[in-house]
DSSP file (Angstrom, degrees, kcal/mol; ACC not computed):
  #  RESIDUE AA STRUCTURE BP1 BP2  ACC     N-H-->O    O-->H-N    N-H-->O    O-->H-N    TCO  KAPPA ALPHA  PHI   PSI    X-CA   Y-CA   Z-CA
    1    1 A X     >        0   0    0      0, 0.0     4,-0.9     0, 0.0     5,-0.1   0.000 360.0 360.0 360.0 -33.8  -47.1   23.3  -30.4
    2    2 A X  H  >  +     0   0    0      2,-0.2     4,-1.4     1,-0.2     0, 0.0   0.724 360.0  54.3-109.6 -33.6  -44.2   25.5  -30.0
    3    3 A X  H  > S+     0   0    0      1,-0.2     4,-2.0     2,-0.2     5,-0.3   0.783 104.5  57.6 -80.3 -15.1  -44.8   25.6  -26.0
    4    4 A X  H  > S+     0   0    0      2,-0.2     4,-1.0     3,-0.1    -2,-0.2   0.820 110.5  45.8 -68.4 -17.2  -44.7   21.7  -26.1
    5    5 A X  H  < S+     0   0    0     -4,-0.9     4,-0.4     2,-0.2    -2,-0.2   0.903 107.7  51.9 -76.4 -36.6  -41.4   22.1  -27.6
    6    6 A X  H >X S+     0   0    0     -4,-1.4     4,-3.1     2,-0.2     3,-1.3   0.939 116.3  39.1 -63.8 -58.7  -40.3   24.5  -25.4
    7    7 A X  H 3X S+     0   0    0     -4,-2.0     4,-2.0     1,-0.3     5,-0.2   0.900 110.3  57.4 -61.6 -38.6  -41.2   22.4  -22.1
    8    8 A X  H 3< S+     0   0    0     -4,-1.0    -1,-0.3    -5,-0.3     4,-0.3   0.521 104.3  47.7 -77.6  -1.9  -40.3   19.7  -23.3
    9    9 A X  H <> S+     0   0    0     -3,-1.3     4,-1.8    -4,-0.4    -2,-0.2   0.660 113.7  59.4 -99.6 -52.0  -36.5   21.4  -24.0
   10   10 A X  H  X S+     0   0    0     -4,-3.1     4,-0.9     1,-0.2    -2,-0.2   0.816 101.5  45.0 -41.2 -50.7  -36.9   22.4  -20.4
   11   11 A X  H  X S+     0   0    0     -4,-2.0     4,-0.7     2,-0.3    -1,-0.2   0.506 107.6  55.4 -98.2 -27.8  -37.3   19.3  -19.0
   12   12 A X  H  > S+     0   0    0     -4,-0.3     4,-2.5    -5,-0.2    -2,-0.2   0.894 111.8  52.4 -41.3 -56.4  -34.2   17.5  -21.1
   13   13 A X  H  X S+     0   0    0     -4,-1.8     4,-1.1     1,-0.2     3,-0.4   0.825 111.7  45.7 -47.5 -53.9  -32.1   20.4  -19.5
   14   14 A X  H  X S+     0   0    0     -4,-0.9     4,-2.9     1,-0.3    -1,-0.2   0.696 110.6  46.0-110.8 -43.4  -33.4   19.5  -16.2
   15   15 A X  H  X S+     0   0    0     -4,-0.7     4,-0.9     2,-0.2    -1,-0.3   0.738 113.9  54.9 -89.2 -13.4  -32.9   16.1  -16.3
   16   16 A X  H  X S+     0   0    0     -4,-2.5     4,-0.9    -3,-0.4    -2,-0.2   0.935 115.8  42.8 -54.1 -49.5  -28.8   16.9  -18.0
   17   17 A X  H  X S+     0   0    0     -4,-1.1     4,-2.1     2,-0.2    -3,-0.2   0.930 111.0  48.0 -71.3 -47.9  -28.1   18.9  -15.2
   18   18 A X  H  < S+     0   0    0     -4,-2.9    -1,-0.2     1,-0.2    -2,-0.1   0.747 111.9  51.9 -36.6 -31.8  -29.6   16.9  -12.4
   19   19 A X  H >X S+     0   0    0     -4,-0.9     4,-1.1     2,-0.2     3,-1.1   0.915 108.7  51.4 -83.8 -47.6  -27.8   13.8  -13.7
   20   20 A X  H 3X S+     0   0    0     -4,-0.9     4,-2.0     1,-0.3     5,-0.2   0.859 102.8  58.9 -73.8 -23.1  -24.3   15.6  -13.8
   21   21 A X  H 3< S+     0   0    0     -4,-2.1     4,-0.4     1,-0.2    -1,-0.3   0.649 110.4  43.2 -72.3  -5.9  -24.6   16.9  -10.2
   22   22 A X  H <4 S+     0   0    0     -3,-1.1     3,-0.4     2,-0.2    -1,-0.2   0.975 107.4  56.6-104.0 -35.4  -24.8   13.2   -8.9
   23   23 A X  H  X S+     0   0    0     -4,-1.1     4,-1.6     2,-0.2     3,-0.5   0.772 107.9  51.1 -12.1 -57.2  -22.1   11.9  -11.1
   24   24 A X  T  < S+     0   0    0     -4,-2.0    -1,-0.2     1,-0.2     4,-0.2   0.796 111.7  49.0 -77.8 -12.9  -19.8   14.6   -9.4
   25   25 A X  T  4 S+     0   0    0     -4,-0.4    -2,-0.2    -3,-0.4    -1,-0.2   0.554 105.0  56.2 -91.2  -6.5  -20.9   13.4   -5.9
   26   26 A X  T  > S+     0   0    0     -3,-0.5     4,-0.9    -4,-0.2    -2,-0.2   0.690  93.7  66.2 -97.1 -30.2  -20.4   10.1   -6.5
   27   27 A X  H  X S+     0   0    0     -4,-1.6     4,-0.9     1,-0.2     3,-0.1   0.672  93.1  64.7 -74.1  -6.4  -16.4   10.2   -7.6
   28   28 A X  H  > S+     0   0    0     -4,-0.2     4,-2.3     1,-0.2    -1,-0.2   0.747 100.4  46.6 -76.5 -22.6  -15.2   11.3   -4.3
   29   29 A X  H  > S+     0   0    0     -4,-0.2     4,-1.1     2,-0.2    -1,-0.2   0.707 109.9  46.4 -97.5   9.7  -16.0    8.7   -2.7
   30   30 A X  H  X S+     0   0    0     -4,-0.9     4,-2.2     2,-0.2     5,-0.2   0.614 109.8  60.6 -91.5 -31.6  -14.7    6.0   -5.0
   31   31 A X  H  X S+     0   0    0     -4,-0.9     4,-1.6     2,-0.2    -2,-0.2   0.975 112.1  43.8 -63.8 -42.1  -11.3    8.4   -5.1
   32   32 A X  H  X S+     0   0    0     -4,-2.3     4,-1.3     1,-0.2    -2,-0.2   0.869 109.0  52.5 -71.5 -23.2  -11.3    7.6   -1.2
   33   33 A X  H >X S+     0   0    0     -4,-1.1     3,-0.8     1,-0.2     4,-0.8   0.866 103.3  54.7 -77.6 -15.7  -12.1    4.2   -1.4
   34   34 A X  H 3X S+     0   0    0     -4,-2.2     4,-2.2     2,-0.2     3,-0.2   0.820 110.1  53.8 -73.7 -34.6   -9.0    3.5   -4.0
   35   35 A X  H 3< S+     0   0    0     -4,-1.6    -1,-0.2    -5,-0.2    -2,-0.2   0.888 109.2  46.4 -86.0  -3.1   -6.8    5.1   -1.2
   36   36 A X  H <X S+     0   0    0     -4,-1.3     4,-2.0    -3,-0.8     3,-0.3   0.785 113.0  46.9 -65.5 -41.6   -8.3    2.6    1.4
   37   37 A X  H  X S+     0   0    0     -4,-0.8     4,-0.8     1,-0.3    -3,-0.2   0.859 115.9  49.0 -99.6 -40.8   -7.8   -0.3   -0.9
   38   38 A X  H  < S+     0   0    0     -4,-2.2     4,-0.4     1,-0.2    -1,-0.3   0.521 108.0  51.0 -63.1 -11.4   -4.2    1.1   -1.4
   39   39 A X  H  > S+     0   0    0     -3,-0.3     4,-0.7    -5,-0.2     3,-0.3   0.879 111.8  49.7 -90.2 -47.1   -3.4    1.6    2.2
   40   40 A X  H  X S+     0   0    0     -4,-2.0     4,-1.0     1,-0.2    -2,-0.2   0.696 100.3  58.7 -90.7  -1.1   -4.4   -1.9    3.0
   41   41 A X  H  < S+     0   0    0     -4,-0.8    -1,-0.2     2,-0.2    -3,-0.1   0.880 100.5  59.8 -70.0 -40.9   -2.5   -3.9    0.5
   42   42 A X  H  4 S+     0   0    0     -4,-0.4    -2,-0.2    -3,-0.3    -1,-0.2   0.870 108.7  40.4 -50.0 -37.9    0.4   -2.7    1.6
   43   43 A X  H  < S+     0   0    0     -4,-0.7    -2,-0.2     2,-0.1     2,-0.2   0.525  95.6  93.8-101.5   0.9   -0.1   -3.9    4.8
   44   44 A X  S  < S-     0   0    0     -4,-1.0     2,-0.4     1,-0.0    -3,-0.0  -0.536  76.1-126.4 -69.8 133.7   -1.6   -7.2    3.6
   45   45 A X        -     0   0    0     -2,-0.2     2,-0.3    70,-0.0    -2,-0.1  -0.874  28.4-135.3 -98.3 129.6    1.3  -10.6    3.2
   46   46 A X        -     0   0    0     -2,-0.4    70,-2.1     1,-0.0     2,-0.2  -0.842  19.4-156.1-110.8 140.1    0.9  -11.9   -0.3
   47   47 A X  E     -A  115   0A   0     -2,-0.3     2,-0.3    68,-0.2    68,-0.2  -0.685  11.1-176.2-117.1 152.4    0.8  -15.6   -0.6
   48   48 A X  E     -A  114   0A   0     66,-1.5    66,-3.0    -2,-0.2     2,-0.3  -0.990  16.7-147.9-150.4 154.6    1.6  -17.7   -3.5
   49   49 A X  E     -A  113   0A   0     -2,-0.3     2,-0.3    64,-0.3    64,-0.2  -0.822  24.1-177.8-125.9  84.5    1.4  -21.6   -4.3
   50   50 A X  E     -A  112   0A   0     62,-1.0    62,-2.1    -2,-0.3     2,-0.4  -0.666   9.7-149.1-116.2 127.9    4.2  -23.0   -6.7
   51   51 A X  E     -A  111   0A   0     -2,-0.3     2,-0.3    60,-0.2    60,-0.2  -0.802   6.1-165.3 -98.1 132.9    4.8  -26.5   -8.2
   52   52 A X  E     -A  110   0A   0     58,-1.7    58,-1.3    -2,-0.4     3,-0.3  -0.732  10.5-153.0-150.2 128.3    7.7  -28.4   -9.2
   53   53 A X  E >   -A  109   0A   0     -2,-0.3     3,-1.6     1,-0.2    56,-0.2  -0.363  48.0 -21.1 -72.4 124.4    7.9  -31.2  -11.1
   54   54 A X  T 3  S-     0   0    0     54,-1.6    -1,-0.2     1,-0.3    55,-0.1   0.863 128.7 -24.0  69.6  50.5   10.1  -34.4  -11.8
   55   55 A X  T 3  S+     0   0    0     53,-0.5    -1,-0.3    -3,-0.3    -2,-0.1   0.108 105.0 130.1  96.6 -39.0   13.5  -33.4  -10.5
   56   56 A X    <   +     0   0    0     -3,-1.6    -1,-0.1     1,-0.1    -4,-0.1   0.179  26.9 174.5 -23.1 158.3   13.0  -29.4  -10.8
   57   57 A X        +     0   0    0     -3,-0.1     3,-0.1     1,-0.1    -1,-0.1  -0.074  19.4 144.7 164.9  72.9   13.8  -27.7   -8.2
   58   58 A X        +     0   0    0      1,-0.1    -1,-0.1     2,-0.1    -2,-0.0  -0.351  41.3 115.9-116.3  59.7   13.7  -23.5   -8.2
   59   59 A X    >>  +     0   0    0      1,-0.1     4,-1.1     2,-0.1     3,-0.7   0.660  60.4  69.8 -99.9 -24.6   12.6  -23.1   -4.8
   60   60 A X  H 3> S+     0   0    0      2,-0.3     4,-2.5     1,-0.3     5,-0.3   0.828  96.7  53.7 -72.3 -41.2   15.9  -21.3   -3.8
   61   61 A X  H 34 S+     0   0    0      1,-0.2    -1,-0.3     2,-0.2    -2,-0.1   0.627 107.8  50.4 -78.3  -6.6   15.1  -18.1   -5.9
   62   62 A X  H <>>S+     0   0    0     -3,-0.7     5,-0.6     2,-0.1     4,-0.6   0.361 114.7  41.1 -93.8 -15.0   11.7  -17.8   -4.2
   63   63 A X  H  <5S+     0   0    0     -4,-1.1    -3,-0.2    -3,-0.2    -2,-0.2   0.686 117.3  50.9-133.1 -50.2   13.3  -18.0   -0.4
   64   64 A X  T  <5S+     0   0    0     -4,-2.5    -3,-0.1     1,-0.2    -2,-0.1   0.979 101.3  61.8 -60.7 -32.3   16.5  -15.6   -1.8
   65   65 A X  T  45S-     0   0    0     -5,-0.3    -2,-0.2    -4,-0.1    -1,-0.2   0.986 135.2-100.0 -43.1 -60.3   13.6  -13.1   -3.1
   66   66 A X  T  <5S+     0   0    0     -4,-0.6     2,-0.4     1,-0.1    -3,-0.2   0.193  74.5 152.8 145.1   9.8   12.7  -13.0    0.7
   67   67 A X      < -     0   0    0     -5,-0.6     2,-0.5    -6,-0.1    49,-0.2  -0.454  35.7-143.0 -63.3 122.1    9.5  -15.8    0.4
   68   68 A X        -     0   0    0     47,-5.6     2,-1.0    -2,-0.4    47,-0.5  -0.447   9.9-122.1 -75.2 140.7    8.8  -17.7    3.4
   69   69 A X        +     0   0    0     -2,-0.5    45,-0.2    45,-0.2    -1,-0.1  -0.494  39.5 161.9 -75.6  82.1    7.7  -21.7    3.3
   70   70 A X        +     0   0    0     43,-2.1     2,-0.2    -2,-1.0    44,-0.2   0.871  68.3   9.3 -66.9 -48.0    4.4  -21.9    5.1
   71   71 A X  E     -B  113   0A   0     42,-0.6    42,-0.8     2,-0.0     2,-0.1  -0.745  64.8-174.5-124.2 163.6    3.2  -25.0    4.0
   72   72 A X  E     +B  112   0A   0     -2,-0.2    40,-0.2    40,-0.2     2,-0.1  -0.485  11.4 168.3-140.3 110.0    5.3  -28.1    1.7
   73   73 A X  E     -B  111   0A   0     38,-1.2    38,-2.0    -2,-0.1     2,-0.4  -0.535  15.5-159.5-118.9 156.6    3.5  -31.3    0.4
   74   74 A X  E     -B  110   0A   0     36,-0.2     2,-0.2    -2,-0.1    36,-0.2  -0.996  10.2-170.0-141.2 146.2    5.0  -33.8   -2.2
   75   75 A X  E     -B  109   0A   0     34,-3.4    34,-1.3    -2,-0.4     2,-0.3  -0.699  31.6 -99.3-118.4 174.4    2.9  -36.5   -4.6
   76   76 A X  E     +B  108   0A   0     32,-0.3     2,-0.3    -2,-0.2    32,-0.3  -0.856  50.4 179.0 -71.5  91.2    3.6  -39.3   -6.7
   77   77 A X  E     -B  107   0A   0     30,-1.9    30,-2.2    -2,-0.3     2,-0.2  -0.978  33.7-125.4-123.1 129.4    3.6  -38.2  -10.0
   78   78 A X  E     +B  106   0A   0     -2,-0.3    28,-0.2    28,-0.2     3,-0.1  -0.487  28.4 172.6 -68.4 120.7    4.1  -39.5  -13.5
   79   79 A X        +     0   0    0     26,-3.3     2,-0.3    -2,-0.2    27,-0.2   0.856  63.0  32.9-102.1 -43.4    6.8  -37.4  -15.3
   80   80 A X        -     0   0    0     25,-1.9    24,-1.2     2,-0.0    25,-0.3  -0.808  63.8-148.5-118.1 160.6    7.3  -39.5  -18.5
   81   81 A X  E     -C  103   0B   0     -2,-0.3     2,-0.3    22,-0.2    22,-0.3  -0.977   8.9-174.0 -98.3 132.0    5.0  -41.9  -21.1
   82   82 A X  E     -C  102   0B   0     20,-0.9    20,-1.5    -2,-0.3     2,-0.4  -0.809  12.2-147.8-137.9 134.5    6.2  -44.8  -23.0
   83   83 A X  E     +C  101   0B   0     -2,-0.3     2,-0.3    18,-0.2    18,-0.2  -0.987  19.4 175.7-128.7 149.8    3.8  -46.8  -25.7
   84   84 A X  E     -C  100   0B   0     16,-1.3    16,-1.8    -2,-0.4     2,-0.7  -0.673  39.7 -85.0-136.0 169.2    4.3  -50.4  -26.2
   85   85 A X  E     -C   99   0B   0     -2,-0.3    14,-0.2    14,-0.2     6,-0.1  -0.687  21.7-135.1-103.8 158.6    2.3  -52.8  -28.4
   86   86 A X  S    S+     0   0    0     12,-1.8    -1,-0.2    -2,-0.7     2,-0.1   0.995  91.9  15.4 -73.1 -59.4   -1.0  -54.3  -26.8
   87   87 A X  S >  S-     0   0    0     11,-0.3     3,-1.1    -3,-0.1    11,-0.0  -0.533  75.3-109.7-114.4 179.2    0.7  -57.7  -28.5
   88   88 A X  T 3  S+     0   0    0      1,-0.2    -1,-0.1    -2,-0.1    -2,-0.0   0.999 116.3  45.7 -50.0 -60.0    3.5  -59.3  -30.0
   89   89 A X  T 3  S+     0   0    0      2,-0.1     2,-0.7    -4,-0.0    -1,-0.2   0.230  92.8 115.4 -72.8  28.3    2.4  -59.5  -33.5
   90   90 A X    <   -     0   0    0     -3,-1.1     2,-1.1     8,-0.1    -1,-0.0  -0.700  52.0-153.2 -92.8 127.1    1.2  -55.7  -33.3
   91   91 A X     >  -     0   0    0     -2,-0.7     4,-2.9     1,-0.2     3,-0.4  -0.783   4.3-163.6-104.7 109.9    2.7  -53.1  -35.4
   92   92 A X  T  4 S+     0   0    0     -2,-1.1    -1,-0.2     2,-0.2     6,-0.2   0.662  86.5  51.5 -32.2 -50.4    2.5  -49.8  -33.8
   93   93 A X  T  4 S+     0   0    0      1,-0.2    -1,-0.2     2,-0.1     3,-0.2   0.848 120.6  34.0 -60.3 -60.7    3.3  -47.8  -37.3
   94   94 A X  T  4 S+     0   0    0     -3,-0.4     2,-0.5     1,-0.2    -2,-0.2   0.779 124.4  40.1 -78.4 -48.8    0.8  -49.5  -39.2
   95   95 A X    ><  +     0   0    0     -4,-2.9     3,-3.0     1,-0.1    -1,-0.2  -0.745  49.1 176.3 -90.8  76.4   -2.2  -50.1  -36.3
   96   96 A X  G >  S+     0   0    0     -2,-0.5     3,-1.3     1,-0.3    -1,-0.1   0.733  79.7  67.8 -58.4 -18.5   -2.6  -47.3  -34.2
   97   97 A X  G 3  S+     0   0    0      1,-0.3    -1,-0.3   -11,-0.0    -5,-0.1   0.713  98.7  66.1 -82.9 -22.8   -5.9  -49.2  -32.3
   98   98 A X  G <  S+     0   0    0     -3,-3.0   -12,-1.8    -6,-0.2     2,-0.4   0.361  75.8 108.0 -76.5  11.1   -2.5  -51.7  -30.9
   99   99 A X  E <   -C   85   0B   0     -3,-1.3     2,-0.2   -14,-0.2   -14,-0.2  -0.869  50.6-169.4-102.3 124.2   -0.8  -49.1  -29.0
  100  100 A X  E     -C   84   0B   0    -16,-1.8   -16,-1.3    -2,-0.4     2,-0.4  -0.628  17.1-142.3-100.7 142.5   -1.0  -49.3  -25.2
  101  101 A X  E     -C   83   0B   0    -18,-0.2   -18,-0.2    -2,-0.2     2,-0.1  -0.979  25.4-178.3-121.6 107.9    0.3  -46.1  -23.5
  102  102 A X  E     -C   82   0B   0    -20,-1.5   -20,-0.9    -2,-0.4     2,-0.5  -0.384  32.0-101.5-114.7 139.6    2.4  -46.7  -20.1
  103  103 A X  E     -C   81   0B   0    -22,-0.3   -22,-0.2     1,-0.2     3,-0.1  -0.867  34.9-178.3 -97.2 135.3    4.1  -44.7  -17.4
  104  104 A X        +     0   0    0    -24,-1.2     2,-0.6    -2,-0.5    -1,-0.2   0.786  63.7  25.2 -80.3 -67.2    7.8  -44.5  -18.0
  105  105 A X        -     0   0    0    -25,-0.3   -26,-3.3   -28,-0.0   -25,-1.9  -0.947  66.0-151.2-135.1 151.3    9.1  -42.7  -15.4
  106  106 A X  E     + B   0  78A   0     -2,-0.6   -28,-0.2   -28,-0.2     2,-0.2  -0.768  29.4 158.4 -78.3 103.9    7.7  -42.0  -11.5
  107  107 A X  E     - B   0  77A   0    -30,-2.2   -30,-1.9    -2,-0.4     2,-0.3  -0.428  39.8 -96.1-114.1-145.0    8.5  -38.9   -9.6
  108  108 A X  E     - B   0  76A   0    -32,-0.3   -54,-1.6    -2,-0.2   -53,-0.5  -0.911  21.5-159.0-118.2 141.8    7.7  -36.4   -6.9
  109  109 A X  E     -AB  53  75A   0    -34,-1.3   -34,-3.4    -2,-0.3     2,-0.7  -0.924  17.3-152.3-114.7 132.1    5.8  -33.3   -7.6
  110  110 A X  E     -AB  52  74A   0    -58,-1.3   -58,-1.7    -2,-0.5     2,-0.8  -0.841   4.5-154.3-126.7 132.6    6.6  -31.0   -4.8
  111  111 A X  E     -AB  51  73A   0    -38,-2.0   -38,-1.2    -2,-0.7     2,-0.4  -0.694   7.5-163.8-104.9 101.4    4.0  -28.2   -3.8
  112  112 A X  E     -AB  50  72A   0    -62,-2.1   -62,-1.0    -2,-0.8     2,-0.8  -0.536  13.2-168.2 -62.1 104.0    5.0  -25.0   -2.2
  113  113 A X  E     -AB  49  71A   0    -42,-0.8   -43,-2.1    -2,-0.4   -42,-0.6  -0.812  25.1-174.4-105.3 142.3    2.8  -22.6   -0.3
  114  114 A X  E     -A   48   0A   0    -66,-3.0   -66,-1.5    -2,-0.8     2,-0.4  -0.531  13.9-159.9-115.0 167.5    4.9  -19.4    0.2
  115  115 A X  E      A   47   0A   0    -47,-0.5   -47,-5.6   -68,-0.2   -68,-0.2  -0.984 360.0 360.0-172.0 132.0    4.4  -15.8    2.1
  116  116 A X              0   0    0    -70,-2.1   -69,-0.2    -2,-0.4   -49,-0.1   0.097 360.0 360.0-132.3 360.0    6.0  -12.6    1.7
């Protein structure tokens, strides 16, 4: 009994050490790849895509930062809602199932894609 414990003690040990010597061969190369990933980010141009809505219009603190305008699209877009009653005799307050909901006012969404 006392030499199954004994091998069997052996053979934990065996499998403790083995395991830490591969553990320590495997972090050098994850320490070189983080200086790869670091090298090439630097040299990488980061892109960004920015909206602005209904009259807005902070594009001018993105292009003094030093962003260039690669791309610039504008939509149609509904900036405000208005509700009106479905009929004359409906009262909004009192019948919520009468309220019709309506675009108030139309504007431009403008979309920016940008490069630094």
């Amino acid at each position: 009994m006392k030499k199954i414990k004994h091998i069997t003690q052996l053979f934990l040990i065996s499998i403790f050490l083995s395991s830490c010597s591969t553990s320590i061969n495997k972090e050098s190369p994850v320490n070189n790849l983080e200086e790869n990933i670091n090298s090439n980010t630097n040299s990488e141009k980061k892109r960004m895509e920015i909206k602005f809505s209904c009259g807005e219009n902070g594009i001018s603190e993105y292009l003094d930062d030093g962003w260039i305008i690669l791309k610039e699209d504008s939509q149609e877009k509904i900036c405000t809602w208005k509700s009106v009653p479905a009929t004359k005799d409906c009262d909004m307050e009192k019948d919520k199932g009468c309220k019709i909901t309506k675009p108030d006012k139309i504007g431009e969404e403008k979309i920016y894609l940008l490069e630094k």
